[in-house]
mmCIF file of the N, C-alpha and C atoms, coordinates in Angstrom:
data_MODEL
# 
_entry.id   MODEL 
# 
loop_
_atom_site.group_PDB 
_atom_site.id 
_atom_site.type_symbol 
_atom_site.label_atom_id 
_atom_site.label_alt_id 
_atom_site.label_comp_id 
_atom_site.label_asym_id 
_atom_site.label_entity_id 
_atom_site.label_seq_id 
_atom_site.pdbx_PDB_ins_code 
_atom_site.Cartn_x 
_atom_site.Cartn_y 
_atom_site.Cartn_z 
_atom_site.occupancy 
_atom_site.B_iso_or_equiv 
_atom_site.pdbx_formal_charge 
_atom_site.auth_seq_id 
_atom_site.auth_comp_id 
_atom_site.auth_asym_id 
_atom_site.auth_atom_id 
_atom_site.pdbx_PDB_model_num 
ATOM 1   N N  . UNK A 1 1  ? 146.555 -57.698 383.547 1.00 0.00 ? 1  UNK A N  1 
ATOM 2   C CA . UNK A 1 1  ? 146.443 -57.428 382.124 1.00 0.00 ? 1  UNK A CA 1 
ATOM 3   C C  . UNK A 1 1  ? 147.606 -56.573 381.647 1.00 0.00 ? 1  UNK A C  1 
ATOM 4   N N  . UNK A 1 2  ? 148.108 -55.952 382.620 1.00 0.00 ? 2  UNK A N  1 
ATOM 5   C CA . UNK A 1 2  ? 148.798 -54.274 382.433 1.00 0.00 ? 2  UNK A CA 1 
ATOM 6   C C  . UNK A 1 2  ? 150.364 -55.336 381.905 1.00 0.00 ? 2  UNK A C  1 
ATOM 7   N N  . UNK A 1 3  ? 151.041 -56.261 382.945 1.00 0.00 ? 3  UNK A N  1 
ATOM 8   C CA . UNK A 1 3  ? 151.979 -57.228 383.239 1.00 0.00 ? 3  UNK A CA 1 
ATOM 9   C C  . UNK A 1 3  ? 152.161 -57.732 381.852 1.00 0.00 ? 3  UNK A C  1 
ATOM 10  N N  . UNK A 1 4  ? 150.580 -58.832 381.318 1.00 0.00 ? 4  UNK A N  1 
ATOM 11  C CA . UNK A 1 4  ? 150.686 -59.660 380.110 1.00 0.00 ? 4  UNK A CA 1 
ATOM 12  C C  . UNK A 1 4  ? 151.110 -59.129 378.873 1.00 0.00 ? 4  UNK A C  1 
ATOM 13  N N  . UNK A 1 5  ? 150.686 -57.776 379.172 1.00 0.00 ? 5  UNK A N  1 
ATOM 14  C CA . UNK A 1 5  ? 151.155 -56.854 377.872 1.00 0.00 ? 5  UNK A CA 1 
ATOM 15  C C  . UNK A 1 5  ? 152.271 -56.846 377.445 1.00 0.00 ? 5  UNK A C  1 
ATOM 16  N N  . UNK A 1 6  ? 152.814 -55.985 378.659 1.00 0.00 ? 6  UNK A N  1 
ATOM 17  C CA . UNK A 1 6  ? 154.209 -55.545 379.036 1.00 0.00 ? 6  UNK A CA 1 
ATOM 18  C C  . UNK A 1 6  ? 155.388 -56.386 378.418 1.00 0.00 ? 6  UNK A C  1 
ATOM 19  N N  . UNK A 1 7  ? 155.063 -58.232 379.306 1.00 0.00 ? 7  UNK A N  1 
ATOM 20  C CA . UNK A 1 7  ? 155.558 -59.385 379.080 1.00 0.00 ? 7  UNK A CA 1 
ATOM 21  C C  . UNK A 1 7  ? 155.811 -59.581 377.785 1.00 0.00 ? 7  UNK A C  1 
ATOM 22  N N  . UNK A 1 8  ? 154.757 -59.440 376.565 1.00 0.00 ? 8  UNK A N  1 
ATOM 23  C CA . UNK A 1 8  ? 154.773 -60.075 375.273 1.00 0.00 ? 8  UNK A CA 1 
ATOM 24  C C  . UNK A 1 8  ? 155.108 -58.922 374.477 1.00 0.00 ? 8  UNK A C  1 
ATOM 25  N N  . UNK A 1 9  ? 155.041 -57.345 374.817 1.00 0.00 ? 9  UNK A N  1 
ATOM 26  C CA . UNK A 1 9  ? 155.632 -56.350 374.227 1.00 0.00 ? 9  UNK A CA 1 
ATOM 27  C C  . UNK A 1 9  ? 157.106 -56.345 374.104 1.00 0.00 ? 9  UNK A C  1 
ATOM 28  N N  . UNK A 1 10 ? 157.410 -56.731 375.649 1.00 0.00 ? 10 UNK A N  1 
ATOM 29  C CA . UNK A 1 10 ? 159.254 -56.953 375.366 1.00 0.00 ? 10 UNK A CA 1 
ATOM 30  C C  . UNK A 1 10 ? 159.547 -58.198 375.185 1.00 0.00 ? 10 UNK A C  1 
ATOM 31  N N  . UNK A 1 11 ? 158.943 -59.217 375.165 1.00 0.00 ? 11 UNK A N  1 
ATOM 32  C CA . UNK A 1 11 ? 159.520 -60.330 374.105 1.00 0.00 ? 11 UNK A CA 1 
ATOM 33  C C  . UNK A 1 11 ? 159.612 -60.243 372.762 1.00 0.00 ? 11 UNK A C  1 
ATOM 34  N N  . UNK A 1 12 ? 158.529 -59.823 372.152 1.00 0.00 ? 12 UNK A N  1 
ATOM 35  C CA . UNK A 1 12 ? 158.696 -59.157 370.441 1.00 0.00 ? 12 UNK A CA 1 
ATOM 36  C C  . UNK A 1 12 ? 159.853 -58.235 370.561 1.00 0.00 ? 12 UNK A C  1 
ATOM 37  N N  . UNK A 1 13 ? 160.016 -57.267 371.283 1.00 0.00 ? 13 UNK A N  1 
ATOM 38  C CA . UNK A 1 13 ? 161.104 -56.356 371.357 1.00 0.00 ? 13 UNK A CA 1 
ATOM 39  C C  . UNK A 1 13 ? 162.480 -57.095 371.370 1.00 0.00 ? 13 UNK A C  1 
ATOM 40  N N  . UNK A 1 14 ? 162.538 -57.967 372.058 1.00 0.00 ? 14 UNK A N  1 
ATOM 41  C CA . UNK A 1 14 ? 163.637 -58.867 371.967 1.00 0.00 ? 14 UNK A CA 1 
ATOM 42  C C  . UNK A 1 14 ? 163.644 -59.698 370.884 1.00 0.00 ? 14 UNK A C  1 
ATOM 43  N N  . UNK A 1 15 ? 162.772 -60.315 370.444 1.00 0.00 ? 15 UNK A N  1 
ATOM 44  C CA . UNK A 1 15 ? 162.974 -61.395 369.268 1.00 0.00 ? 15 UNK A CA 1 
ATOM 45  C C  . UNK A 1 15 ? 163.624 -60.296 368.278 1.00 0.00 ? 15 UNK A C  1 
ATOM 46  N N  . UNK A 1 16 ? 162.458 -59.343 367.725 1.00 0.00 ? 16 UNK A N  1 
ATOM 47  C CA . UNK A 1 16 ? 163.377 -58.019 367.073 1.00 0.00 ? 16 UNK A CA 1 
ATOM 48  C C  . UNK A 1 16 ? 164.921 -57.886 366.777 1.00 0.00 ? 16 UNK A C  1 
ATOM 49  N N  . UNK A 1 17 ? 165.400 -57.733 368.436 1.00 0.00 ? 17 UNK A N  1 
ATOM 50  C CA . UNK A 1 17 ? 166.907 -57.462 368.707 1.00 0.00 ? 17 UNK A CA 1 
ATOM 51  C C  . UNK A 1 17 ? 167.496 -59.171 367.912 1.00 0.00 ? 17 UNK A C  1 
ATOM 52  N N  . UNK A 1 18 ? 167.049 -60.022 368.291 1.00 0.00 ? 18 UNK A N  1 
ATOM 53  C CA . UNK A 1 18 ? 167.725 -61.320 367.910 1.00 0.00 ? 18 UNK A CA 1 
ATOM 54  C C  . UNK A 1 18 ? 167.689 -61.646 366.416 1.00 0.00 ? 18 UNK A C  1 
ATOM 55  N N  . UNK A 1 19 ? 166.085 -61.495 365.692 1.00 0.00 ? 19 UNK A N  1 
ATOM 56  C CA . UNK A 1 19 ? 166.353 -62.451 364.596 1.00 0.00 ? 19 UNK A CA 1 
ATOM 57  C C  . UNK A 1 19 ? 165.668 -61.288 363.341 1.00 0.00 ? 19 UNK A C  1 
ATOM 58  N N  . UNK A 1 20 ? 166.363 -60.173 364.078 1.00 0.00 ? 20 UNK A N  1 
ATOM 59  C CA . UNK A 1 20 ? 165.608 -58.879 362.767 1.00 0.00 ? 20 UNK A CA 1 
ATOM 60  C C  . UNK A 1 20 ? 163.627 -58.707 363.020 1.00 0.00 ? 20 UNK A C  1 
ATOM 61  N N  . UNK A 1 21 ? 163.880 -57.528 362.359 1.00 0.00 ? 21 UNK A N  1 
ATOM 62  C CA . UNK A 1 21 ? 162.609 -57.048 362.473 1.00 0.00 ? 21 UNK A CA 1 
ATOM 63  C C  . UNK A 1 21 ? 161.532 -57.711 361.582 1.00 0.00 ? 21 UNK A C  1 
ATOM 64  N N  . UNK A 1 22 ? 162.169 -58.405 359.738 1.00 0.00 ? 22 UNK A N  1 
ATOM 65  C CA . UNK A 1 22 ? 160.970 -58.825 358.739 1.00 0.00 ? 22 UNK A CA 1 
ATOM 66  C C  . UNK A 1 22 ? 161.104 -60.380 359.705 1.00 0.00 ? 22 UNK A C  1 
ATOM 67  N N  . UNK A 1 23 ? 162.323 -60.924 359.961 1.00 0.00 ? 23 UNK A N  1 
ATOM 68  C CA . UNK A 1 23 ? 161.459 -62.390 360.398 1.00 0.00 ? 23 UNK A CA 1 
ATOM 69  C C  . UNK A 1 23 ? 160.705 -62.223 361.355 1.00 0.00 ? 23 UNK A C  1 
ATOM 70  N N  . UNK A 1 24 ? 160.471 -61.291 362.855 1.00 0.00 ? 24 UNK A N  1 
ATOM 71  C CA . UNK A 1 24 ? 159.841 -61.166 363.873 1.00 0.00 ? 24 UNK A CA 1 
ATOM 72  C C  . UNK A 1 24 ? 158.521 -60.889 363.208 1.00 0.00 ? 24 UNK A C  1 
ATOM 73  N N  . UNK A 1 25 ? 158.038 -59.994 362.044 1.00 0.00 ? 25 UNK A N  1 
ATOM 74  C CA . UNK A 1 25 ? 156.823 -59.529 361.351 1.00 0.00 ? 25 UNK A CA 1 
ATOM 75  C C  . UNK A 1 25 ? 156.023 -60.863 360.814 1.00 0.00 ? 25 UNK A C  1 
ATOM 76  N N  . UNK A 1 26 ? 157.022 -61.391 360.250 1.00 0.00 ? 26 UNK A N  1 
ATOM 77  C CA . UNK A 1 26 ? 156.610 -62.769 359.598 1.00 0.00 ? 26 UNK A CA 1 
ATOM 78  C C  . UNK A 1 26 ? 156.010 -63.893 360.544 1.00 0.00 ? 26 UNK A C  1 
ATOM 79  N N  . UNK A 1 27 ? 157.042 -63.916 361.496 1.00 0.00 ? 27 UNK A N  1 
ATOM 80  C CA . UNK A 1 27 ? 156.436 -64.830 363.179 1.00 0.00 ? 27 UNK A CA 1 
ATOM 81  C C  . UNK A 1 27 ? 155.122 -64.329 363.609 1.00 0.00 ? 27 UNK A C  1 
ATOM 82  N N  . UNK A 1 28 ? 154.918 -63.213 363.600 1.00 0.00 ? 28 UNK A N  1 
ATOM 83  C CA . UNK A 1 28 ? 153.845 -62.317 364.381 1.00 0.00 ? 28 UNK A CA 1 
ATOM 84  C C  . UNK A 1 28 ? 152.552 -62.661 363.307 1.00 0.00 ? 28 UNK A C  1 
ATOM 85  N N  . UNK A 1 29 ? 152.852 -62.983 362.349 1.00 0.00 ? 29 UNK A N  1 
ATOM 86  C CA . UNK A 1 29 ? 151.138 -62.745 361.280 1.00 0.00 ? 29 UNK A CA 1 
ATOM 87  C C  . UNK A 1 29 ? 150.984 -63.769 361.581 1.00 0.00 ? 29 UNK A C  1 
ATOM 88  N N  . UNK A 1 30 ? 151.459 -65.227 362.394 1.00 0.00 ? 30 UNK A N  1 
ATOM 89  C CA . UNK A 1 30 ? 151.324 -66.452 362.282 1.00 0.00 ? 30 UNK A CA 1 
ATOM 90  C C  . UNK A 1 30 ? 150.257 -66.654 363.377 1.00 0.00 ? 30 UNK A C  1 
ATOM 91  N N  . UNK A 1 31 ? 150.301 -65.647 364.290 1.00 0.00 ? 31 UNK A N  1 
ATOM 92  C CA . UNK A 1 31 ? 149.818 -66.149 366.019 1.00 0.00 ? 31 UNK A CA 1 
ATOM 93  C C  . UNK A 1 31 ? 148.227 -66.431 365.499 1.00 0.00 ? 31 UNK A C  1 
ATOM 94  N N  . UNK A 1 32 ? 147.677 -65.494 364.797 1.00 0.00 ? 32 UNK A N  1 
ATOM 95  C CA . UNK A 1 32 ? 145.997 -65.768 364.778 1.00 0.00 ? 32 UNK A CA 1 
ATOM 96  C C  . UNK A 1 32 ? 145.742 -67.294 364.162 1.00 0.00 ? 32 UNK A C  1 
ATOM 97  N N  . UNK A 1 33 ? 146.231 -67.737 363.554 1.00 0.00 ? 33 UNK A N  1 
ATOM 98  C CA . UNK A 1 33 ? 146.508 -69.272 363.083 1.00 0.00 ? 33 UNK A CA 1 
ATOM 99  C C  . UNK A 1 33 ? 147.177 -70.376 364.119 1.00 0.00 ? 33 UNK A C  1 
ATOM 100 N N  . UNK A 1 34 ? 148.056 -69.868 364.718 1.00 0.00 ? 34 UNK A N  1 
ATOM 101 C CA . UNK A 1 34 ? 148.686 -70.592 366.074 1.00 0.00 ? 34 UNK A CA 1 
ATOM 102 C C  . UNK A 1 34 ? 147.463 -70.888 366.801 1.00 0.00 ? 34 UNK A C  1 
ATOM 103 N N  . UNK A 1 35 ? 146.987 -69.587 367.309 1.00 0.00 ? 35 UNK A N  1 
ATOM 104 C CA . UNK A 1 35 ? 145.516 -69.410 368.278 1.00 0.00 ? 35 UNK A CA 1 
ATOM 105 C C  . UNK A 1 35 ? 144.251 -70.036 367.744 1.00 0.00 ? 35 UNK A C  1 
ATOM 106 N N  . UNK A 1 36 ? 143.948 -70.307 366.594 1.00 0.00 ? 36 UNK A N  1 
ATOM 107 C CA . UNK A 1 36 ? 143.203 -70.945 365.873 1.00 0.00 ? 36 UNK A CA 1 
ATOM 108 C C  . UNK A 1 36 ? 143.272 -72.590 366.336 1.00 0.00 ? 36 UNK A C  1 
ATOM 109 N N  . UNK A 1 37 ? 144.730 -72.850 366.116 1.00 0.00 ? 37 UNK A N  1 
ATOM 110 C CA . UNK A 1 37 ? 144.768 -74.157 366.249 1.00 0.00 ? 37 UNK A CA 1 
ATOM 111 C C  . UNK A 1 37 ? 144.946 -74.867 367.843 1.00 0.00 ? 37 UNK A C  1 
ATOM 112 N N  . UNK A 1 38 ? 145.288 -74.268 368.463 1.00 0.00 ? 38 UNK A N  1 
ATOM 113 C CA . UNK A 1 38 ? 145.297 -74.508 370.236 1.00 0.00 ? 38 UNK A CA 1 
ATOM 114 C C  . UNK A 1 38 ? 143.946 -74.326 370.435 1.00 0.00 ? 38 UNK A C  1 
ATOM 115 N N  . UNK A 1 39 ? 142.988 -72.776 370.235 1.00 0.00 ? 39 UNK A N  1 
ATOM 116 C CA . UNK A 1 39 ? 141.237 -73.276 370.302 1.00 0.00 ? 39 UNK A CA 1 
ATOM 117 C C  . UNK A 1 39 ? 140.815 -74.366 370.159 1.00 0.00 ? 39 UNK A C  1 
ATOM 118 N N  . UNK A 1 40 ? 140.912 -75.135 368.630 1.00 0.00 ? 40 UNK A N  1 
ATOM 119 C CA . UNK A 1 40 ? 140.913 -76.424 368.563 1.00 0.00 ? 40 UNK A CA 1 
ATOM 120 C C  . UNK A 1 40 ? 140.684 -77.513 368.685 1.00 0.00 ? 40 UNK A C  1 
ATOM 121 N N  . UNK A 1 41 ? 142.082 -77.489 369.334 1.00 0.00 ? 41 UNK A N  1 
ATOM 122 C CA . UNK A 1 41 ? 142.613 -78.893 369.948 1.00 0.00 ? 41 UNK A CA 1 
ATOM 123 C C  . UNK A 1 41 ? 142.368 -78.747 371.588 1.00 0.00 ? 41 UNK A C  1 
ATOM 124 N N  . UNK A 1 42 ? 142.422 -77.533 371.762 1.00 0.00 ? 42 UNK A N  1 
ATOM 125 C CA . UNK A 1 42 ? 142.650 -77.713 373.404 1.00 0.00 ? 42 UNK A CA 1 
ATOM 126 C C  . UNK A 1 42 ? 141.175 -77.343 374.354 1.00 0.00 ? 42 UNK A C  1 
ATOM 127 N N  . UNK A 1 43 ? 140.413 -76.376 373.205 1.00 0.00 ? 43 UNK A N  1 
ATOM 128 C CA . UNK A 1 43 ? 138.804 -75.870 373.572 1.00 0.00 ? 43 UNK A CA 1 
ATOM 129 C C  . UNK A 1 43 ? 137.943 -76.622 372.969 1.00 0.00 ? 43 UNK A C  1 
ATOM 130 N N  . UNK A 1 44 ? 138.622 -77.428 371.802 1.00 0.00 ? 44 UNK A N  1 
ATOM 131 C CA . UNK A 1 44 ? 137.112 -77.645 371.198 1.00 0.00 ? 44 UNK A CA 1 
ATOM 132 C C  . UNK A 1 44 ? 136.164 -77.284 370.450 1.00 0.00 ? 44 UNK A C  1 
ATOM 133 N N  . UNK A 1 45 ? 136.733 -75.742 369.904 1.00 0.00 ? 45 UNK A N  1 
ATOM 134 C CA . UNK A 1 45 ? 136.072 -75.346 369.148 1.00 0.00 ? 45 UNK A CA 1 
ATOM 135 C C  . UNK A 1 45 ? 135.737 -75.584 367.762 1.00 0.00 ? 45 UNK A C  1 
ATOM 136 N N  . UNK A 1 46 ? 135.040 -75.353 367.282 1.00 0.00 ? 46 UNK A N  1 
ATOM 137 C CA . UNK A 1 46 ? 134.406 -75.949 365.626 1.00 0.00 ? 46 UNK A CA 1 
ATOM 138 C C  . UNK A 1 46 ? 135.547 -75.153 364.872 1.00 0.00 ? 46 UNK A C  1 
ATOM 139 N N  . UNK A 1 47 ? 135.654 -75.671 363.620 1.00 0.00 ? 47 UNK A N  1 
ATOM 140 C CA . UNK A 1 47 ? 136.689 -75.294 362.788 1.00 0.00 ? 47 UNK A CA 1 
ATOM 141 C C  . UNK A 1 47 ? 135.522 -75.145 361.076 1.00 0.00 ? 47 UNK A C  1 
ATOM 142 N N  . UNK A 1 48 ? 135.768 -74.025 361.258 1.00 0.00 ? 48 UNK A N  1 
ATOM 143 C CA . UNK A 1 48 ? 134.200 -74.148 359.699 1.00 0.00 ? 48 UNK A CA 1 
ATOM 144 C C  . UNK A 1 48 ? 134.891 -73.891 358.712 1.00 0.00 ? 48 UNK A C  1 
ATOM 145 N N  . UNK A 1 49 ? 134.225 -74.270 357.563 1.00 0.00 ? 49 UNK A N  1 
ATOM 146 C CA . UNK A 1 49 ? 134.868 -73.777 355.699 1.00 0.00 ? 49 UNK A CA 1 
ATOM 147 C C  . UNK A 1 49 ? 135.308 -72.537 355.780 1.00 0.00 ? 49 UNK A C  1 
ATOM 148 N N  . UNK A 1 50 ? 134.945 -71.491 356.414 1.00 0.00 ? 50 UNK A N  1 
ATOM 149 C CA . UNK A 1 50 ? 135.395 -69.924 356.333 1.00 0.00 ? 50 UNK A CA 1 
ATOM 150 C C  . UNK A 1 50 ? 136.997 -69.999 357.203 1.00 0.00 ? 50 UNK A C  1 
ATOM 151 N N  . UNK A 1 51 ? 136.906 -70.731 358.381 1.00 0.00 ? 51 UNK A N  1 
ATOM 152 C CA . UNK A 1 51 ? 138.003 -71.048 359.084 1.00 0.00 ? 51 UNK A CA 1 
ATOM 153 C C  . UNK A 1 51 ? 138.962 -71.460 358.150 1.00 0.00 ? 51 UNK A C  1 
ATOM 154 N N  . UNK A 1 52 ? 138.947 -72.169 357.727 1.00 0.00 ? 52 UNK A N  1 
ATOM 155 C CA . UNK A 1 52 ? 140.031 -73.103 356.469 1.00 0.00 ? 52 UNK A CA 1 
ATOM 156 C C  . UNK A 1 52 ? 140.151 -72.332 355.436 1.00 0.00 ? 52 UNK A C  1 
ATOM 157 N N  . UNK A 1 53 ? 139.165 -71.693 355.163 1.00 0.00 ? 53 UNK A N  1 
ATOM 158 C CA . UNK A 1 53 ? 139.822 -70.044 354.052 1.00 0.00 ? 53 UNK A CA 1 
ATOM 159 C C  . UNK A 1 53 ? 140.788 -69.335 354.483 1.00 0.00 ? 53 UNK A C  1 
ATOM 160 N N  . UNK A 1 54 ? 140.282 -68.432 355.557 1.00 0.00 ? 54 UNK A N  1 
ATOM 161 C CA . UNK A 1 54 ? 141.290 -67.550 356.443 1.00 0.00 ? 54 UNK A CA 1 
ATOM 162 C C  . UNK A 1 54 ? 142.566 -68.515 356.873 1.00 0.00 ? 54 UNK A C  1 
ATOM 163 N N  . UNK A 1 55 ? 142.890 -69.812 356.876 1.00 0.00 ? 55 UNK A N  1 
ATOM 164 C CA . UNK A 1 55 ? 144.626 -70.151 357.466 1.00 0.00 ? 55 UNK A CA 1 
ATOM 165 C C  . UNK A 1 55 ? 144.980 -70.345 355.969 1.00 0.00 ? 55 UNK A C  1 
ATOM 166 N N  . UNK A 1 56 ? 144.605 -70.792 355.123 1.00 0.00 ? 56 UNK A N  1 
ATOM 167 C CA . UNK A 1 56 ? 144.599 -70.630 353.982 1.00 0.00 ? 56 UNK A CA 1 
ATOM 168 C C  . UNK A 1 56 ? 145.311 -69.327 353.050 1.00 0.00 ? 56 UNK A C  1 
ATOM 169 N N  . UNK A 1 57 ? 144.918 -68.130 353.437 1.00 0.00 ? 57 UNK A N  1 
ATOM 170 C CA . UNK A 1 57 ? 145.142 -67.064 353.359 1.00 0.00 ? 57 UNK A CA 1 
ATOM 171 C C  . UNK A 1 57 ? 146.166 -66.319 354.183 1.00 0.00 ? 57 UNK A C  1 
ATOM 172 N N  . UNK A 1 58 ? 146.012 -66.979 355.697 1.00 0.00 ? 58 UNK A N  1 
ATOM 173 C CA . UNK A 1 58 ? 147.378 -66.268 356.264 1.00 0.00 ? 58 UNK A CA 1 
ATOM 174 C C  . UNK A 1 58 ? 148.650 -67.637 356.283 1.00 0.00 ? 58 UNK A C  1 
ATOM 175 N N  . UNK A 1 59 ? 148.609 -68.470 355.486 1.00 0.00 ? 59 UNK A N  1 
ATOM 176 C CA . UNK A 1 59 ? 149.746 -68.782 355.286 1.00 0.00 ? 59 UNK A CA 1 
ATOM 177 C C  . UNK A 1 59 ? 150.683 -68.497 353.897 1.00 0.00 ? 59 UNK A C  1 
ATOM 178 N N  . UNK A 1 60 ? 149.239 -68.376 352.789 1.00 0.00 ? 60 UNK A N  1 
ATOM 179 C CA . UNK A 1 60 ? 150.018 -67.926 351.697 1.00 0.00 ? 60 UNK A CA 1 
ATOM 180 C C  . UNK A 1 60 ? 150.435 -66.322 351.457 1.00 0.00 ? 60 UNK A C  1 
ATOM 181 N N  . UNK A 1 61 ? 149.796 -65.543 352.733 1.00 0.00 ? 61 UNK A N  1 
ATOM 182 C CA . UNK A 1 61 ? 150.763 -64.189 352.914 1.00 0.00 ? 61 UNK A CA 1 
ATOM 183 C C  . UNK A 1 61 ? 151.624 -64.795 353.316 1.00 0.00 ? 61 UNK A C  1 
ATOM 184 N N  . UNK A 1 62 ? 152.297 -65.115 353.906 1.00 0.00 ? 62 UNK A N  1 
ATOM 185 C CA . UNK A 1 62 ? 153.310 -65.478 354.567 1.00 0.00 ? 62 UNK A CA 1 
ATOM 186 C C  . UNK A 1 62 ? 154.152 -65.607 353.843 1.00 0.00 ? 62 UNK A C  1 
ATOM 187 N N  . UNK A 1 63 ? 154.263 -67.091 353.101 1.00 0.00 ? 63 UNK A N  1 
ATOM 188 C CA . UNK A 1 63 ? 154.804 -67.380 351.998 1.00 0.00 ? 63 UNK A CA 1 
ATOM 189 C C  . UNK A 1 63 ? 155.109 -66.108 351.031 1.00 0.00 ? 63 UNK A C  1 
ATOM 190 N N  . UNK A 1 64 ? 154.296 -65.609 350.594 1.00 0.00 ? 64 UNK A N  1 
ATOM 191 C CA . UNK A 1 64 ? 154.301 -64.862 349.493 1.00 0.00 ? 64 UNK A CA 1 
ATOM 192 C C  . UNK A 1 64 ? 155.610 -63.826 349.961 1.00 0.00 ? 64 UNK A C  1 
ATOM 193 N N  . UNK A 1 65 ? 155.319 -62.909 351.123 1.00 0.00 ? 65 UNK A N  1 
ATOM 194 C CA . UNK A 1 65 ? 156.044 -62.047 352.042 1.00 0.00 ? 65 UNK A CA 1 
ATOM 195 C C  . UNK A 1 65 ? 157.654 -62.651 352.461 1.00 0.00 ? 65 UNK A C  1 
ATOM 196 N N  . UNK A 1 66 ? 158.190 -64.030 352.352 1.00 0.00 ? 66 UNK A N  1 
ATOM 197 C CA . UNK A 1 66 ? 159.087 -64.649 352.540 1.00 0.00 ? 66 UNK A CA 1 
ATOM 198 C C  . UNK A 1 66 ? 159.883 -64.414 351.843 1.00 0.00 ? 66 UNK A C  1 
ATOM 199 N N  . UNK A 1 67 ? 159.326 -64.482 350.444 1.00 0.00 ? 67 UNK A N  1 
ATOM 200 C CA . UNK A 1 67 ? 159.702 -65.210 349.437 1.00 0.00 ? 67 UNK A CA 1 
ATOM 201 C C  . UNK A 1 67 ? 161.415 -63.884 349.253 1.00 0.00 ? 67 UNK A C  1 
ATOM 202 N N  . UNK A 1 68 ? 162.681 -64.540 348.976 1.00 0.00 ? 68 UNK A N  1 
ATOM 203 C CA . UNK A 1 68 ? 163.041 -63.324 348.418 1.00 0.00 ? 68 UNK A CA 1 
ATOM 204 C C  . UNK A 1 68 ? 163.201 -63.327 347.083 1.00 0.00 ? 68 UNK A C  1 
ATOM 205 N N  . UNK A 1 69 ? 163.345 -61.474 346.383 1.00 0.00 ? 69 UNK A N  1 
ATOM 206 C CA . UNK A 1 69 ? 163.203 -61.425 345.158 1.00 0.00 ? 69 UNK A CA 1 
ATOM 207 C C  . UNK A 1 69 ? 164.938 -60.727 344.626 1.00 0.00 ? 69 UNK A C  1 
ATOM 208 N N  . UNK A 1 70 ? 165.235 -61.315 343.253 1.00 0.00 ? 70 UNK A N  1 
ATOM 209 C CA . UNK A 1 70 ? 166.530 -60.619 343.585 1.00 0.00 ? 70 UNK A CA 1 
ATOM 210 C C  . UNK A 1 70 ? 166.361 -59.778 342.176 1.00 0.00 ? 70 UNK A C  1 
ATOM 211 N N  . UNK A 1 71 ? 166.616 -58.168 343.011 1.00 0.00 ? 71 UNK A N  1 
ATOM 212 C CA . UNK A 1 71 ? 166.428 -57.053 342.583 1.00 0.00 ? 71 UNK A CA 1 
ATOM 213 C C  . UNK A 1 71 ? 166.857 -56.820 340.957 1.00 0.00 ? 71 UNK A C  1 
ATOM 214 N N  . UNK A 1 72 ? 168.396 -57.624 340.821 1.00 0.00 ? 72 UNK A N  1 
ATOM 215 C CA . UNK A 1 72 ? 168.438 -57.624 339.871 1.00 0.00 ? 72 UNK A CA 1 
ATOM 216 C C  . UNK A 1 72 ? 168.563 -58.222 338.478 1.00 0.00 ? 72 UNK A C  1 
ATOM 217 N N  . UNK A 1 73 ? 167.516 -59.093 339.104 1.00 0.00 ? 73 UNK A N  1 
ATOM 218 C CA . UNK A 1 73 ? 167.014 -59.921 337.936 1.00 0.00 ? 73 UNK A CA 1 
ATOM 219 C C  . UNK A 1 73 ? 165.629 -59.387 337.245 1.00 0.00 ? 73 UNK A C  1 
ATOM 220 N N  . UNK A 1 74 ? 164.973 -58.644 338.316 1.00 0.00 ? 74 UNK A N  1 
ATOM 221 C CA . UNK A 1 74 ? 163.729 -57.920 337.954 1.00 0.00 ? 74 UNK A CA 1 
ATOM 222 C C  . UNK A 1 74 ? 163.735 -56.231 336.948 1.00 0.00 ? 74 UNK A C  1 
ATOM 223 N N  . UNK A 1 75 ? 165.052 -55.791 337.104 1.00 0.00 ? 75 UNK A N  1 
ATOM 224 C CA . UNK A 1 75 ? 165.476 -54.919 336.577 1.00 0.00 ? 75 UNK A CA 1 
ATOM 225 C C  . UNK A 1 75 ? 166.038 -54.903 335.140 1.00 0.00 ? 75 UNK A C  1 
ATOM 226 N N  . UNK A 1 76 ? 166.683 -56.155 334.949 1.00 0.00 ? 76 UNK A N  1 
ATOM 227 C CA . UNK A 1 76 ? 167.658 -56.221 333.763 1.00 0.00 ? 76 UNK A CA 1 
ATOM 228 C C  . UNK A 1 76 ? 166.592 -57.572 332.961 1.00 0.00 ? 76 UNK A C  1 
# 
């Protein structure tokens, strides 16, 4: 358990170093939806109306959080 941690702590740490810290943040809100969809397909698990709310919701954070805004158009 101690290892798996470790493993996926310094891979984020590295993606970090590679592709910045907001896209690594942005990658990272995705996994509970990733994990959603491998359950799935690969366990079998039921997918309910509340399910399809919540990816629903963490994709349009996402989006929303992407989006860029330019500063000074919001100003002037």
């Amino acid at each position: 358990m101690i290892f798996g941690t470790l493993i996926a702590f310094y891979s984020y740490l590295t993606a970090v170093q590679i592709i910045g810290g907001q896209k690594s943040s942005l990658l990272a809100s995705v996994e509970p939806l990733s994990a959603t969809v491998l359950a799935v397909l690969w366990l079998n698990v039921s997918f309910t109306t509340i399910d399809w709310i919540g990816s629903v919701f963490i994709i349009s954070t996402v989006f929303l959080l992407s989006r860029k805004t330019d500063k000074k158009k919001e100003a002037g």
